[in-house]
C-alpha positions as CSV (number, residue, x, y, z in Angstrom):
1,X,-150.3,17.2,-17.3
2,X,-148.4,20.6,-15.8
3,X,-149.8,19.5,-12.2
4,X,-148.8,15.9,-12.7
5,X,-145.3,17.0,-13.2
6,X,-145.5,19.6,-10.3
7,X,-146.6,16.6,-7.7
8,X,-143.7,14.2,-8.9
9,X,-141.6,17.5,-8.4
10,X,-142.7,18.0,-4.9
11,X,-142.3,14.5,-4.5
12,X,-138.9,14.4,-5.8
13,X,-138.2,17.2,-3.2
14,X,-139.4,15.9,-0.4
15,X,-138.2,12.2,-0.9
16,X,-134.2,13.7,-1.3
17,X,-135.1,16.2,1.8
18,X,-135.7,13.1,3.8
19,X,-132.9,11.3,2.5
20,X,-130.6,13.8,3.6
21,X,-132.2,14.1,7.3
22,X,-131.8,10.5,7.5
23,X,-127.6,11.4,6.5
24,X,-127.6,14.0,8.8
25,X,-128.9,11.9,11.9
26,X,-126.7,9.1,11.1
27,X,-123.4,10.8,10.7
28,X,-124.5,13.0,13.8
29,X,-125.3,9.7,15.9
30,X,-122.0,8.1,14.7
31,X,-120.3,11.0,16.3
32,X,-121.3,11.1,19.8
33,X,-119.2,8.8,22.3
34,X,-120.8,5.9,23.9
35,X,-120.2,6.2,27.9
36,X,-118.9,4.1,29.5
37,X,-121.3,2.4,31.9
38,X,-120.9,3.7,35.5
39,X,-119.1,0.7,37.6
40,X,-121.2,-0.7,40.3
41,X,-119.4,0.8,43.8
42,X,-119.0,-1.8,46.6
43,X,-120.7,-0.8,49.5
44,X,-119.9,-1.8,52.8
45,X,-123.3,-0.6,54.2
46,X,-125.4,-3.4,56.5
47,X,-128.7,-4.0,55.5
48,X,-131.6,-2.3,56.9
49,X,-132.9,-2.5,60.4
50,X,-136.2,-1.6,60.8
51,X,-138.1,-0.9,64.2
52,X,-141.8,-1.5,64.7
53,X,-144.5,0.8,63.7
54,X,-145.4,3.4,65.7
55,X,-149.1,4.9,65.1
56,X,-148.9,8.8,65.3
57,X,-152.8,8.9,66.7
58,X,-154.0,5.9,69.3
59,X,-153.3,1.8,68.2
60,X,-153.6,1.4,64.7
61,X,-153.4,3.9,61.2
62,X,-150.7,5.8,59.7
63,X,-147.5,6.1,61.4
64,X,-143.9,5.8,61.0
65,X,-141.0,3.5,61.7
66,X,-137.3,3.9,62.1
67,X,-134.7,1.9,60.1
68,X,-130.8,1.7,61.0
69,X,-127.7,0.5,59.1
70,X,-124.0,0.7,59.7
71,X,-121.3,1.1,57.3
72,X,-118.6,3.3,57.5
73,X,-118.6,4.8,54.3
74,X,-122.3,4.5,54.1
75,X,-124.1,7.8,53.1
76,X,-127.3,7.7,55.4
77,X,-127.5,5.3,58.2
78,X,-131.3,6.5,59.9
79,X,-134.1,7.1,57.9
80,X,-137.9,7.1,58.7
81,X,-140.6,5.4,56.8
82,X,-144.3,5.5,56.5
83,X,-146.3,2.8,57.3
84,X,-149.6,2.0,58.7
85,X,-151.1,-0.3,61.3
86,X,-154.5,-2.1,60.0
87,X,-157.1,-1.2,62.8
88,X,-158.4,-4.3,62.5
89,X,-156.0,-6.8,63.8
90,X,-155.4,-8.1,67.4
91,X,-152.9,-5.7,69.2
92,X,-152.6,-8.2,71.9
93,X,-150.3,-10.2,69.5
94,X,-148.2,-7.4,68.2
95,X,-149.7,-5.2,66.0
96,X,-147.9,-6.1,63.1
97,X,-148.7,-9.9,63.2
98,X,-152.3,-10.6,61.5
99,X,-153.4,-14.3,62.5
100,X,-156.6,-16.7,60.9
101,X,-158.4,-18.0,64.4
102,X,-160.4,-21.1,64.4
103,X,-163.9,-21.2,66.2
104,X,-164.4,-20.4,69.7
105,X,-164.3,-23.7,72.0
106,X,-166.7,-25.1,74.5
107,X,-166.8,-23.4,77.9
108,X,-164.6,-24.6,80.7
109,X,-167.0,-24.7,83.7
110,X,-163.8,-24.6,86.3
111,X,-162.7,-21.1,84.5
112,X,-165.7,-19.7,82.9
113,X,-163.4,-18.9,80.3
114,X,-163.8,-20.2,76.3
115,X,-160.3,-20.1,74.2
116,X,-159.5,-20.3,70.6
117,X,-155.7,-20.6,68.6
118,X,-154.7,-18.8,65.4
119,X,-152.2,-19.6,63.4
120,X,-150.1,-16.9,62.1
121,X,-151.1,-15.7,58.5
122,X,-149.4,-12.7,57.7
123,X,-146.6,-10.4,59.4
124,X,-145.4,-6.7,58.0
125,X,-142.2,-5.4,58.1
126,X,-140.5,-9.0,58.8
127,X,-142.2,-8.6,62.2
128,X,-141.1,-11.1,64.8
129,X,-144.6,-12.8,65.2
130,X,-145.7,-16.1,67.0
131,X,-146.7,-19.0,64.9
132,X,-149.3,-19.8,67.1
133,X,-151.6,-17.7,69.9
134,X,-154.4,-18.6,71.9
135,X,-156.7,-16.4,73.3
136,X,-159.7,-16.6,76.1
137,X,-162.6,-14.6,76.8
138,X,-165.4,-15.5,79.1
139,X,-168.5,-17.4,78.6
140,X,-171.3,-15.0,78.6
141,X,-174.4,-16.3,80.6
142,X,-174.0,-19.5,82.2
143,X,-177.5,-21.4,82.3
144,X,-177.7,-24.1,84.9
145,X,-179.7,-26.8,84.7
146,X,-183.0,-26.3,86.3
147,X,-184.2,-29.0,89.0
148,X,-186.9,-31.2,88.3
């Protein structure tokens, strides 16, 4: 009976210790000034210019590119960027222009030359890519017919 009454003692405790916490963060929340929100400043900055990756070993991997803005109140107008160069796409195109190529064609006897087109599927860092490239390469081994 003694330790029932000490446990709704400790409970009566702890229940007006919480009580007043819960005061004490209210009236100390109630207190503190809501700021203002900061006011969005206008900026007369351009947009950003960016040139064409540069690889910083060979044709293709990491590198970095340059970007440009103007503004005259603008706080940084140059900055340089990371960016990479997949090794796998045709350079001849721009490197940062990735195209899907159809099949190779049928040999043009006159040229020795077969051709294909791709159409442009993907460009990085709003490259200015062609929609469409064509691209030859030469036969191989020509067999002629044999006389009979």
């Amino acid at each position: 009976m003694q330790q029932q009454q000490q446990q709704r003692r400790l409970f009566t405790a702890a229940l007006l210790a919480l009580v007043f916490i819960l005061a004490a963060v209210s009236t100390t929340e109630a207190g503190k000034k809501e700021k203002p929100e900061k006011k969005a400043k206008k900026s007369d900055c351009g947009e950003w210019q960016w040139s064409v990756c540069v690889p910083t070993n060979g044709d293709c991997g990491l590198g970095t590119r340059e970007g440009t803005r103007t503004g005259a109140e603008c706080k940084q107008t140059t900055k340089t960027q990371k960016c990479k160069i997949p090794c796998n796409w045709k350079k001849q195109f721009g490197a940062e222009c990735k195209y899907q190529f159809q099949a190779w064609g049928e040999c043009d006897l006159n040229t020795a030359l077969k051709t294909r087109t791709g159409n442009l599927k993907r460009a990085l860092h709003n490259a200015d890519c062609q929609k469409t490239v064509t691209i030859s390469k030469p036969c191989g081994k020509l067999t002629k017919p044999k006389p009979q």
